[in-house]
N, C-alpha and C positions, 0 to 999 in steps of 0.2 A: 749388228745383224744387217746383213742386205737384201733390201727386199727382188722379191722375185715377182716376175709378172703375173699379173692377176685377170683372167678372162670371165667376165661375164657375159650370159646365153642371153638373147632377145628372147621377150616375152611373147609365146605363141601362143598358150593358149590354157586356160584354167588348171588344165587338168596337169600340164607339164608345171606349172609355176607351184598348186598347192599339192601335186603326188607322186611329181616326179623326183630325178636325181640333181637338175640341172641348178644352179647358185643363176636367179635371175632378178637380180633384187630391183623394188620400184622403188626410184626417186619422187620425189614430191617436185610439183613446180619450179623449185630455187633449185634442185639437181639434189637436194638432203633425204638422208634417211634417217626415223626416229633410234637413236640407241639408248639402253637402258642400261646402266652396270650397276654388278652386287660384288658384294665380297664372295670368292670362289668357297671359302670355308664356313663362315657364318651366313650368307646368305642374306647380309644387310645391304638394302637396297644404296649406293655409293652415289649416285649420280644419273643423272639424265643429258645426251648431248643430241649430235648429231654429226654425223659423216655425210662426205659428198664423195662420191665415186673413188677419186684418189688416196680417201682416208678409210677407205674399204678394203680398199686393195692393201695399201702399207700394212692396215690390224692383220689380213689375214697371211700375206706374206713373211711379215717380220715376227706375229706374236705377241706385240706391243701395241698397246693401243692409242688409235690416231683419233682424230675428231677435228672438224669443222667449226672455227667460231664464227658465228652469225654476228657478234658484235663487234668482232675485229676482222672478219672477212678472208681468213687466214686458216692454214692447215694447221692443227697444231699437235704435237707429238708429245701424251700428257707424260707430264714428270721430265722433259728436255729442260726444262727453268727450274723447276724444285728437287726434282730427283724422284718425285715420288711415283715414279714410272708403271704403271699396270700391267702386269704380265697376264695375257689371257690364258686361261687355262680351260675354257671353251665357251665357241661363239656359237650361239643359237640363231636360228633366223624363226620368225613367224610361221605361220600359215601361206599366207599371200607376199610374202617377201617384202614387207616395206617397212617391218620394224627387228632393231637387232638387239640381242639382250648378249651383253658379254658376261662371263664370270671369272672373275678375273683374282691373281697376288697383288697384292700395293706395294711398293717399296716406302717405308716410310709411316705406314699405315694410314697414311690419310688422303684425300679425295679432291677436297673441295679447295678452293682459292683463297677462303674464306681464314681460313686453316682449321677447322673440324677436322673431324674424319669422315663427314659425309656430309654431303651437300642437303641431305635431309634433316635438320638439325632443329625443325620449331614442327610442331603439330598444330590443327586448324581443329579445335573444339568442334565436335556435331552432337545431334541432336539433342537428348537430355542433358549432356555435359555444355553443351552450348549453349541451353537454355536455363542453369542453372549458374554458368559463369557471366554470361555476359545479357544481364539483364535491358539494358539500354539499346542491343542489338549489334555493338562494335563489335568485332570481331581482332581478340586480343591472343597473339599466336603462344603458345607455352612451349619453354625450349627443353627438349631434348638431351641434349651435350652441354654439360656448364664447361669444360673446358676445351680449347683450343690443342690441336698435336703441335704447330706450329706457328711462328710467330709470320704475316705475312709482309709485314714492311719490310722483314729480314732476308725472306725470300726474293721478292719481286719487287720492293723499294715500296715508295710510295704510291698510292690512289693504283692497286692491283689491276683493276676492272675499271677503269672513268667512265667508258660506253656504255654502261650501264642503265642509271640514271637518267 
């Protein structure tokens, strides 16, 4: 797919950014905008990234979804290294344009780097169940997904992510 140019409107004024027609999306400081993606069918929340202008333009251009690593500084074009590429099947913008929620196909079914299939994969105990699990006040995550879609040293070799940490 080749991407086609992408124009976004400057932002004039309340009323054009939350009622109008115009795509004027707000960057944050570092040039990113929050994105959010689910599975376009089940509606499982997949991921949380971030685009910066150029990976805005690529998603809605090509279709495929692009994103911004903050830990590698880098455009990156998801599923160009594992395959497990996202096909958007529609992109939603906010209110006030500064966050994007895709809904996307996965090639692969999975998401995360991790190799789940979603980057969501441990839940954080609240209130009574927090209070009945973790008596001493640590806070012990409970996982989600007992198994992996894929194996990630297979994928991407060793230490996926090192900037992490």
């Amino acid at each position: 797919m080749s991407a086609t140019p992408v124009k976004f409107q400057a932002r004039d004024s309340i009323e054009q950014v939350e009622e109008g027609d115009d795509l004027a999306p707000k960057f944050d400081d570092r040039g990113l905008i929050t994105v959010v993606t689910t599975d376009a069918t089940s509606g499982e929340v997949l991921m949380q990234g971030y685009m910066n202008k150029e990976a805005l333009q690529l998603t809605i251009s090509t279709g495929e979804a692009h994103y911004f690593s903050r830990s590698r500084q880098v455009l990156w074009h998801k599923g160009a290294t594992s395959g497990l590429v996202q096909t958007v099947r529609e992109f939603l913008i906010d209110d006030d344009q500064d966050c994007v929620w895709l809904r996307a196909d996965v090639a692969g079914g999975a998401s995360c780097h991790v190799g789940y299939r979603s980057c969501f994969y441990r839940k954080v105990p609240v209130g009574n169940d927090f209070k009945l699990k973790q008596s001493d006040g640590r806070v012990d995550l409970e996982w989600t997904e007992s198994e992996k879609v894929f194996d990630p040293e297979e994928v991407y070799g060793a230490a996926p992510n090192p900037t992490i940490l």
